[in-house]
ZAMARGU-4260 file (C-alpha; in steps of 0.2 Angstrom, whole numbers, plus 5000, padded with zeros to 4 digits):
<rodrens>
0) 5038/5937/5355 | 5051/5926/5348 | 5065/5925/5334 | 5054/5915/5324 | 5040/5925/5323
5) 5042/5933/5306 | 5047/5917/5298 | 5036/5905/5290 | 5030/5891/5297 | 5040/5876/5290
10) 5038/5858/5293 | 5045/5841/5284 | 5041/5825/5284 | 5052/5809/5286 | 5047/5796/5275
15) 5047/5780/5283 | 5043/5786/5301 | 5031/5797/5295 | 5036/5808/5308 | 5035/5828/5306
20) 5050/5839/5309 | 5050/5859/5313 | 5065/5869/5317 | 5053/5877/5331 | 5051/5860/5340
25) 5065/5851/5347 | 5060/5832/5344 | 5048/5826/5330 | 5031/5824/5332 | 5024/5807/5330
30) 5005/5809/5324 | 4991/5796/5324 | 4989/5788/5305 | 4972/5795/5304 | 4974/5811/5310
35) 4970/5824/5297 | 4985/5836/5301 | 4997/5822/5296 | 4984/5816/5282 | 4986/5834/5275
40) 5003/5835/5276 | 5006/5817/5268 | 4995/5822/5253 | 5005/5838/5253 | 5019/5827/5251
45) 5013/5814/5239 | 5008/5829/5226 | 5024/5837/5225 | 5033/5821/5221 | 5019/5819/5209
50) 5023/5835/5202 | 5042/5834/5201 | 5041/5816/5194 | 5030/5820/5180 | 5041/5836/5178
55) 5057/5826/5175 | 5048/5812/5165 | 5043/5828/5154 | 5061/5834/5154 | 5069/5817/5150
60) 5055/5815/5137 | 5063/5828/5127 | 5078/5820/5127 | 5073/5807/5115 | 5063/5818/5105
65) 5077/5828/5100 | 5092/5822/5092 | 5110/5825/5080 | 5096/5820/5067 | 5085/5832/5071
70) 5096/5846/5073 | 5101/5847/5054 | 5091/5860/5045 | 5078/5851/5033 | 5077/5836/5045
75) 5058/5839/5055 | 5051/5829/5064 | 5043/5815/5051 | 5059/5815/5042 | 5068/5810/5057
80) 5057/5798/5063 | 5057/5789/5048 | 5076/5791/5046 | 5079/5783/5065 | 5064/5770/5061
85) 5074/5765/5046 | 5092/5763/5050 | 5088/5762/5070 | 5099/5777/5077 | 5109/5791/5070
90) 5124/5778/5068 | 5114/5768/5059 | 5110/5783/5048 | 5129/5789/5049 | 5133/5771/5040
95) 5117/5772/5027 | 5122/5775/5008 | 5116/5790/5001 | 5105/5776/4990 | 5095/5769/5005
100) 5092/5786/5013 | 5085/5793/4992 | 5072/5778/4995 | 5064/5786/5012 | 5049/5795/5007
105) 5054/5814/5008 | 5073/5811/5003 | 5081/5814/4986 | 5099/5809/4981 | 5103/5829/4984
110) 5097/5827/5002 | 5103/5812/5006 | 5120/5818/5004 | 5120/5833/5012 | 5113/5825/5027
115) 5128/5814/5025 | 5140/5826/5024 | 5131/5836/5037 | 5132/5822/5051 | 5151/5819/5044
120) 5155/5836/5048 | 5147/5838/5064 | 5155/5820/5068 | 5173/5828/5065 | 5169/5842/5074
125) 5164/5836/5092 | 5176/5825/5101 | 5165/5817/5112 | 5150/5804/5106 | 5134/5815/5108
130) 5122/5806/5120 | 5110/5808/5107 | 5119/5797/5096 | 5115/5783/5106 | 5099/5783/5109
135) 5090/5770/5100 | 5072/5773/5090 | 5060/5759/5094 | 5044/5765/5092 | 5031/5780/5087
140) 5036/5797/5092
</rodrens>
């Protein structure tokens, strides 16, 4: 019996090479391209970088979901695609007169300013340029 036998089996795989690593054996072991073992492995592999692609993807995703814009009580999501659709980013908003923000279908004069005054005071209040802030609308949600 040796140290390793209450551990779990673990092997990686190098990329290029292909070539399967263990703790348990001293040098990597260079298998056939058609041989299942390594054909099970790679697919083992090629699923879990699937996985964590899509999950980042996902995670990245939200980012441009949600925005300063958004944040702002009142402010859904159809009022803040069509604010960003019409003035093109939360700057853009930020600069819009009260006017042009009334004319967006779901905006009065009332709410216009207080999103005005809302994103004013938020502005004065964080130091930093939120990352949101930059991001740009340039298409359907």
């Amino acid at each position: 019996m040796n140290a390793f036998s209450d551990a779990p089996e673990v092997i990686s795989l190098a990329k290029k090479e292909e070539l399967l690593y263990s703790p348990y054996v001293k040098e990597p072991v260079r298998l056939p391209a058609s041989h299942p073992v390594r054909r099970l492995v790679e697919r083992i592999r090629d699923e879990v970088h699937r996985f964590a692609l899509a999950y980042h993807r996902q995670v990245r995703g939200k980012q441009f979901k949600t925005s300063l814009v958004r944040s702002i009580p009142g402010i859904g999501p159809k009022k803040s695609v069509a604010l960003l659709r019409a003035f093109g980013s939360v700057s853009g908003v930020k600069e819009a007169s009260a006017e042009a923000i009334a004319k967006i279908e779901g905006f009065s004069m009332t709410s216009a300013n207080k999103l005005l005054s809302e994103l004013n005071r938020r502005s004065k209040n964080t130091s930093e340029k939120s990352e949101a802030e930059t991001i740009h609308f340039s298409g359907a949600p």
